[in-house]
C-alpha positions in Angstrom: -8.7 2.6 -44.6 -6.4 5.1 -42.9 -8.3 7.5 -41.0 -7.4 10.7 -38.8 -7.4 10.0 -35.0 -5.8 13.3 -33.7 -4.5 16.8 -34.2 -2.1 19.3 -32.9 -2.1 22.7 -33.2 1.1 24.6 -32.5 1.5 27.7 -30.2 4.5 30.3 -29.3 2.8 30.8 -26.4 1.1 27.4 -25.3 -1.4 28.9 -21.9 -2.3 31.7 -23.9 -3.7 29.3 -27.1 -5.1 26.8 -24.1 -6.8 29.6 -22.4 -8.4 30.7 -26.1 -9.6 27.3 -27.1 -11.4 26.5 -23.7 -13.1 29.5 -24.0 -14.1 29.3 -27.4 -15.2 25.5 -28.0 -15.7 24.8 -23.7 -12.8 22.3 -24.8 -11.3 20.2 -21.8 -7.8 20.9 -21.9 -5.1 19.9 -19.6 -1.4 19.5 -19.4 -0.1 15.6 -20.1 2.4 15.1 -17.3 6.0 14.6 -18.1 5.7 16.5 -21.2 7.1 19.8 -21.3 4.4 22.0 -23.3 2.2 19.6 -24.4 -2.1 20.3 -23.6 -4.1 17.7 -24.3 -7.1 18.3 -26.0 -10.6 16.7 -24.8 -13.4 18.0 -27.7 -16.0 15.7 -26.6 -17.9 12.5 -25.7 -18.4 9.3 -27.7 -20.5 8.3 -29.7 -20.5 11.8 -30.2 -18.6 12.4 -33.5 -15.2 14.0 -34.0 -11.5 13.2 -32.9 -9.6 14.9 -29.9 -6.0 16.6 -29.9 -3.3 18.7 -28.3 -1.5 22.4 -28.1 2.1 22.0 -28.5 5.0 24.6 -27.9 6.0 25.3 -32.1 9.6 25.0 -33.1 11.9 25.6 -35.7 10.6 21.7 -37.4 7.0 21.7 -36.2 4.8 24.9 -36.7 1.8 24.1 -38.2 -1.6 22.1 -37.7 -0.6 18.4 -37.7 -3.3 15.5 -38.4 -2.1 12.1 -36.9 -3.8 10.0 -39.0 -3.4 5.5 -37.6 -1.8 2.7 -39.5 -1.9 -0.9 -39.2 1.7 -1.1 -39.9 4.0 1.8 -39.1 7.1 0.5 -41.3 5.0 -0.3 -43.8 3.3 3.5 -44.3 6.8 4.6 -43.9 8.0 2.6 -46.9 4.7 3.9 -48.9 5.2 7.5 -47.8 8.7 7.6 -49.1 8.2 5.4 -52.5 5.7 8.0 -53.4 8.0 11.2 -52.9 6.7 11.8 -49.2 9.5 12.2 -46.5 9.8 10.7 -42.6 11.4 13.8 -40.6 12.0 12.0 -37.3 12.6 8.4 -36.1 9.9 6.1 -34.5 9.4 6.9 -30.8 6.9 4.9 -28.5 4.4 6.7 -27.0 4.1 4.5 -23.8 0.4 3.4 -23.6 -0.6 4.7 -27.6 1.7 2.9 -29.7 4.5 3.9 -32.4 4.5 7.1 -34.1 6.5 9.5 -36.2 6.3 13.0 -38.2 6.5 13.0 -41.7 5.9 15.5 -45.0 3.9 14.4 -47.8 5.0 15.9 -51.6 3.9 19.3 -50.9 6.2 19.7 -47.1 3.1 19.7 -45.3 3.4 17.8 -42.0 1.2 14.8 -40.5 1.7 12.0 -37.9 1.2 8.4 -38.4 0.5 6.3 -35.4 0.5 2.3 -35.3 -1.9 1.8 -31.9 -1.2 -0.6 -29.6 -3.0 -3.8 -29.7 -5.7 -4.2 -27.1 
């Protein structure tokens, strides 16, 4: 089964949303280098439960809350996604170190990730 492995919340302005989190939730948030706007999100310890995440600038394709859920097979959940009336909105990049992922829509335009981890 498919489950939810992170999130990412979008922001106009990225320190500001960073700066509101932390103080809220103690969150451990820090900037992933060589990626321009991008926070990651630390929300915890294991076996503690819950999932971690990221602050991202918004744009004109990406504005809203986005759930990254992982697949054993990325081409695969593609195929499924569009033979039931979902859409793929970008192409597969490699997330060096994480594995292959893309952004996609299900029937209703609301957006999620998909992420086939790397082996290890």
């Amino acid at each position: 089964m498919a489950r939810v492995v992170h999130f990412e919340i979008p922001a106009k302005d990225v320190e500001k949303v960073v700066d509101f989190y932390k103080k809220v939730f103690n969150w451990e948030i820090t900037h992933w280098e060589g990626q321009t706007d991008y926070w990651l999100i630390k929300t915890g310890e294991a076996p503690e439960m819950g999932i971690d995440g990221a602050v991202y600038k918004s744009g004109e394709i990406m504005d809203k809350t986005v759930n990254t859920i992982a697949v054993e097979d990325i081409n695969s959940a593609i195929d499924k996604i569009k033979s039931n009336g979902g859409q793929v909105v970008t192409k597969i990049d490699t997330i060096p170190g994480i594995g292959l992922f893309a952004y996609a829509v299900d029937v209703e335009g609301n957006s999620f990730g998909i992420l086939q981890p790397l082996m290890g």
